[in-house]
C-alpha positions as CSV (number, residue, x, y, z in Angstrom):
1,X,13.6,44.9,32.3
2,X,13.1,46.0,28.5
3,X,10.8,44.7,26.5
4,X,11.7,42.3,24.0
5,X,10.6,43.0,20.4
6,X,11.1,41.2,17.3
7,X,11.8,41.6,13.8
8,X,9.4,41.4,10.7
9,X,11.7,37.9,9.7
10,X,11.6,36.3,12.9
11,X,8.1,36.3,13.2
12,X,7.7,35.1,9.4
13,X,10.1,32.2,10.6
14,X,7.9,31.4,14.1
15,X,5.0,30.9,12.2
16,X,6.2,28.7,9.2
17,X,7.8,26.6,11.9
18,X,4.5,26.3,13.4
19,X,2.5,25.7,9.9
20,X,5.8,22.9,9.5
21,X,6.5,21.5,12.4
22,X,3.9,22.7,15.1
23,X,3.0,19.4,17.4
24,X,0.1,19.7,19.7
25,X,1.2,18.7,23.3
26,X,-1.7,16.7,24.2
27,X,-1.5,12.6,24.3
28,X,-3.9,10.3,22.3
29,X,-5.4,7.3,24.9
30,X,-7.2,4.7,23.9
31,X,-9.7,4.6,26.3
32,X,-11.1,8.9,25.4
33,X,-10.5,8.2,21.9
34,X,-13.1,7.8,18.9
35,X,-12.3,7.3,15.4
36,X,-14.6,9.6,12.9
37,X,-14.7,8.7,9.4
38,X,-15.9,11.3,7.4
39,X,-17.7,10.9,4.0
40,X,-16.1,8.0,2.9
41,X,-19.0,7.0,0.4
42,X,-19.8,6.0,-3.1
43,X,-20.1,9.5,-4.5
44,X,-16.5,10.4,-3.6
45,X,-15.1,6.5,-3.6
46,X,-16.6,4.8,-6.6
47,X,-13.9,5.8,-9.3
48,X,-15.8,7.7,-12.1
49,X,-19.2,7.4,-10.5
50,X,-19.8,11.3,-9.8
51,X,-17.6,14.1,-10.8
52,X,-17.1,14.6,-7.0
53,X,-14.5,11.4,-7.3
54,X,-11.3,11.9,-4.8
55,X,-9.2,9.4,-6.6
56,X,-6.8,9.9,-3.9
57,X,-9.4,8.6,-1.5
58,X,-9.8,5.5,-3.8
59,X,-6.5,4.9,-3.6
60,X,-6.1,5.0,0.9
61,X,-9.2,2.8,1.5
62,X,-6.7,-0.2,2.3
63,X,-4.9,1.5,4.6
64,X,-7.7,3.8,6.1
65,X,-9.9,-0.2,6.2
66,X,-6.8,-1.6,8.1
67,X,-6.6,1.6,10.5
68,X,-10.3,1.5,11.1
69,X,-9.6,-2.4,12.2
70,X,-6.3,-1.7,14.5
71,X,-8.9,1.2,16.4
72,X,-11.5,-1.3,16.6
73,X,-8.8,-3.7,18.4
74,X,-8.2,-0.7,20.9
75,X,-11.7,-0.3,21.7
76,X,-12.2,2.7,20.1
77,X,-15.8,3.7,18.9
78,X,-15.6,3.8,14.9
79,X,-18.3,6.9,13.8
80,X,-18.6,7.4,10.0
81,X,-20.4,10.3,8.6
82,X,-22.3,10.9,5.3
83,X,-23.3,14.1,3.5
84,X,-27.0,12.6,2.8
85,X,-30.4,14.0,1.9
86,X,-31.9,14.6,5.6
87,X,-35.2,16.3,6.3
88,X,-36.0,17.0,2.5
89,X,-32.6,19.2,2.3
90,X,-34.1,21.9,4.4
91,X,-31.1,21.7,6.8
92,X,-28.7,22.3,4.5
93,X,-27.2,25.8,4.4
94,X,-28.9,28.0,1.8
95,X,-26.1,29.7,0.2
96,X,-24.2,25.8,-0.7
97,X,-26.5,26.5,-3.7
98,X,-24.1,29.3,-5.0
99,X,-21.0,27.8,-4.4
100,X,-18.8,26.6,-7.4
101,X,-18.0,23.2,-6.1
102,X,-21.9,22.7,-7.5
103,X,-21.1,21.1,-10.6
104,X,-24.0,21.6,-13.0
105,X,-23.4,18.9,-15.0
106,X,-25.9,17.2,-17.4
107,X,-25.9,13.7,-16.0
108,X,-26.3,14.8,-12.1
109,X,-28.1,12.6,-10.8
110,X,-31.0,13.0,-7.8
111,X,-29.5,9.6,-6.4
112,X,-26.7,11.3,-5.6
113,X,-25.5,12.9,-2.0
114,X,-29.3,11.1,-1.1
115,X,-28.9,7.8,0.4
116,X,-24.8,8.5,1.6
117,X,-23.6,5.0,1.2
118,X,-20.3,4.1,2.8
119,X,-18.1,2.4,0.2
120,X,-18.2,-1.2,0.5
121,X,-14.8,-2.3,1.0
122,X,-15.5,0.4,4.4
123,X,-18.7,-0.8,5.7
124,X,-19.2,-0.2,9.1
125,X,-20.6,-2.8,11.4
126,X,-23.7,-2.9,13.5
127,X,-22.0,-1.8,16.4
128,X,-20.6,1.8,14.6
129,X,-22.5,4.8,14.6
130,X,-23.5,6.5,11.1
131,X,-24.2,9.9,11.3
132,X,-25.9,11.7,8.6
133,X,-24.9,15.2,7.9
134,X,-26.4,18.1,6.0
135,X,-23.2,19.8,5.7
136,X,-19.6,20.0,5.6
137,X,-18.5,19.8,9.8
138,X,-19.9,16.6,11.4
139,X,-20.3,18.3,14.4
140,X,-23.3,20.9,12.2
141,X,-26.8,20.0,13.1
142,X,-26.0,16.3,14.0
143,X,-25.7,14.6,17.5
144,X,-22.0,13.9,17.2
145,X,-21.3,15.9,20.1
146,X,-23.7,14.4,22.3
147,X,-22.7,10.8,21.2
148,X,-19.0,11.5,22.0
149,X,-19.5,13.0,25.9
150,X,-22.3,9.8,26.3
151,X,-19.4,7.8,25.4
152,X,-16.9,9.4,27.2
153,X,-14.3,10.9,24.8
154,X,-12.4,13.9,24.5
155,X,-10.3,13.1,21.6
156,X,-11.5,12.7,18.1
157,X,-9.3,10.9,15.2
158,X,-10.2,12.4,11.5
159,X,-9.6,10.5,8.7
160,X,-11.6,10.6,5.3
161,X,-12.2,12.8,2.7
162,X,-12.4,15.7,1.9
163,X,-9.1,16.9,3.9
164,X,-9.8,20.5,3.3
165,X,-13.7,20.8,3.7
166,X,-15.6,18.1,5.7
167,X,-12.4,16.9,7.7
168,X,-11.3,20.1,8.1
169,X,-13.9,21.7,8.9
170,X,-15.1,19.1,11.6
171,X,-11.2,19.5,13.4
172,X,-12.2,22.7,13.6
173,X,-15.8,22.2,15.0
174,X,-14.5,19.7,17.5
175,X,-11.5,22.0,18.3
176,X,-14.2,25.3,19.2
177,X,-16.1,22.4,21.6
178,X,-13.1,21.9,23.4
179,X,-12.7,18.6,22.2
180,X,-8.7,17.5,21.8
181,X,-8.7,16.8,17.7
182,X,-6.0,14.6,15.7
183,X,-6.1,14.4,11.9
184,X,-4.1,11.5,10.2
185,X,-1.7,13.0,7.3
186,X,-2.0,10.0,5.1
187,X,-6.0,8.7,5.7
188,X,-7.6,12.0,4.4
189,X,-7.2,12.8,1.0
190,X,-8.9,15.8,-1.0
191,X,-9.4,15.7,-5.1
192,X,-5.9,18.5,-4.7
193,X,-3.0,17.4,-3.5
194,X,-1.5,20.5,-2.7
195,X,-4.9,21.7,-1.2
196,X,-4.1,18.5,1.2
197,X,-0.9,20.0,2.5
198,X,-2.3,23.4,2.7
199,X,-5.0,22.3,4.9
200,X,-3.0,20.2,7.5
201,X,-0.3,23.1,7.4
202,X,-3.4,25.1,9.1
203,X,-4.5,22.5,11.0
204,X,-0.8,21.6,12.2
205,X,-0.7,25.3,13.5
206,X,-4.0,25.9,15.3
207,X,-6.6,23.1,15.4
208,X,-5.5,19.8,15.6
209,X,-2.3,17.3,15.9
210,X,-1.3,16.0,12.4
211,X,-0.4,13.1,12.7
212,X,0.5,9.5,10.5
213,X,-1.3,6.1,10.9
214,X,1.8,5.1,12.4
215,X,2.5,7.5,15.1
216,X,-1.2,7.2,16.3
217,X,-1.6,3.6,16.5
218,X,2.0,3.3,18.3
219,X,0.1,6.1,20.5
220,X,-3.1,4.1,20.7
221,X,-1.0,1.1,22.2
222,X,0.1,3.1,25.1
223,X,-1.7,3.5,28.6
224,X,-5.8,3.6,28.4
225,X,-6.4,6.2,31.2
């Protein structure tokens, strides 16, 4: 039996139906699920408070605040993240410094990216777990992945901001762990739109099920184990 081989176009045409249309095969249970908000906080909420503003992210917080509340009616464990001022900055990686998404701007501020306050209209309750982060990927120097096995769940559920550095770079932290990832289309938001779809197009193909609110929580509702 021959082998079969395959022309320059049909593999251009496998792997745009993947970055398209790729589904992940695994199923998203309530009961090894946790919801991770990532960075939703004043520096990137608060319209024109930093030039780090995601408008976009502005504009989701009422349906990312009533996704948060559906997961919390499943009994999944609601984890925000912050990028904060931990350990005197020290744990940050060295060479953020040179990066152009540094905006040396006159009016910047030593309050901000310090104290990583959620955005009020988000605020997590005493029974969610805020993890402060030194970097982009909540999964980088933190104890998120010791928190999730202690609590029993393989699946994580990204929303937040930014879609195509924190969130995207924690689906693909969680997916090297082994941990099944899902990122929600419409509660992540970056300050691009059409850096958005470029990231879940990459996501979609190799890291994570993309998915809407919608489809998860109809998901969510089915069997717990």
């Amino acid at each position: 039996m021959g082998e079969r081989s395959y022309t320059e176009e049909e593999v251009l045409e496998l792997a745009r139906r993947a970055y398209r249309s790729g589904r992940a095969t695994f199923p998203v249970v309530s009961g090894r699920s946790a919801l991770l908000v990532i960075d939703m906080q004043d520096e990137f909420v608060k319209p024109g408070w930093t030039p780090y503003w995601v408008p976009e992210a502005t504009r989701m917080v009422p349906r990312l605040g009533a996704f948060i509340a559906r997961c919390r009616a499943a009994g999944l464990p609601v984890i925000y993240t912050a990028f904060a001022g931990t350990h005197r900055s020290l744990d940050r990686p060295h060479s953020g410094a040179f990066m152009p998404n540094r905006y040396d701007v006159p009016e910047a501020s030593g309050a901000w990216f310090q104290g990583g306050r959620i955005w009020h209209e988000l605020a997590p309750r005493p029974e969610d777990v805020i993890i402060l982060k030194p970097s982009y990927g909540a999964f980088y120097d933190t104890p998120l992945e010791t928190i999730l096995r202690n609590l029993g769940r393989d699946t994580i559920i990204i929303t937040g901001t930014l879609t195509n550095f924190c969130c995207g770079t924690t689906a693909r932290q969680g997916y090297e762990r082994g941990f099944n990832v899902v990122v929600s289309s419409d509660a992540t938001a970056t300050d691009d739109p059409a850096a958005h779809e470029a990231e879940l197009r990459v996501l979609r193909r190799g890291f994570a099920r993309v998915s809407s609110v919608d489809r998860i929580l109809t998901e969510l509702g089915g069997p717990t184990a």
